[in-house]
N, C-alpha and C positions, 0 to 999 in steps of 0.2 A: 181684630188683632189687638192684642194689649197693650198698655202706655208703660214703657218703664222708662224713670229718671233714676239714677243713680248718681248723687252727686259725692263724692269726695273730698277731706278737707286734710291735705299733707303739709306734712313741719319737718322738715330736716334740716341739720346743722352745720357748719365748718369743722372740718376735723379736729377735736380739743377744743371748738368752739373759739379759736382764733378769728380775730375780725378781720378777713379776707376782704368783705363785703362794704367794708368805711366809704369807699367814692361812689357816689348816688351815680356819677356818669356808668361807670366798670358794674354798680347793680341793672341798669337799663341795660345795659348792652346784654348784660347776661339772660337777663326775665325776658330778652328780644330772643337770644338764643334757645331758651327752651321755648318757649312760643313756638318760631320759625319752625325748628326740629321736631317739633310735636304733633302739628299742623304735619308734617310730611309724612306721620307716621300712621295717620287717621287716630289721633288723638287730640279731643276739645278737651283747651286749660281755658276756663272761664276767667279766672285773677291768680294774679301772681303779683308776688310781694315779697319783701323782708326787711331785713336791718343789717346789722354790720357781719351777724355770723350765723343768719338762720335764714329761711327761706319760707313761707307760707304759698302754697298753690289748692285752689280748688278745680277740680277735674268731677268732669262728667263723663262718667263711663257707658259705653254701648252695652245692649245686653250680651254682645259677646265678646267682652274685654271683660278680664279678671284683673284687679288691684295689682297684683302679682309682678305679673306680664308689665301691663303700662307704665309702674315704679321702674321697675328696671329698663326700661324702653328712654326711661326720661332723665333716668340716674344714667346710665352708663354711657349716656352719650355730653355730659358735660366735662 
């Protein structure tokens, strides 16, 4: 059997790029939030991170997850 890694590196923003994001407490709870929800989905987020209006997560994709799929699995549930 073959070895695939697929690792991902996602940047998405606040809408207008308004800093939503200013309380480090309100960014944990959230980076706790996709974590949790993500984990439930059979999706690994190795780090997650950001600043006041942007987001960084790197994800490891299965070989039968598409980019696609998993964005919107992680998007549409915040």
């Amino acid at each position: 059997m073959s070895f695939i890694k697929i690792i991902i590196h996602c940047v998405w923003s606040t809408k207008n790029r308004i800093p939503f994001l200013k309380s480090s407490e309100f960014r944990n709870e959230l980076w706790d939030h996709i974590r949790h929800n993500s984990k439930k989905k059979n999706i690994y987020i190795d780090t997650i991170n950001g600043y006041d209006e942007h987001c960084h997560c790197l994800i490891s994709l299965k070989s039968d997850q598409c980019i696609k799929d998993v964005l919107q699995l992680i998007k549409g549930d915040i």
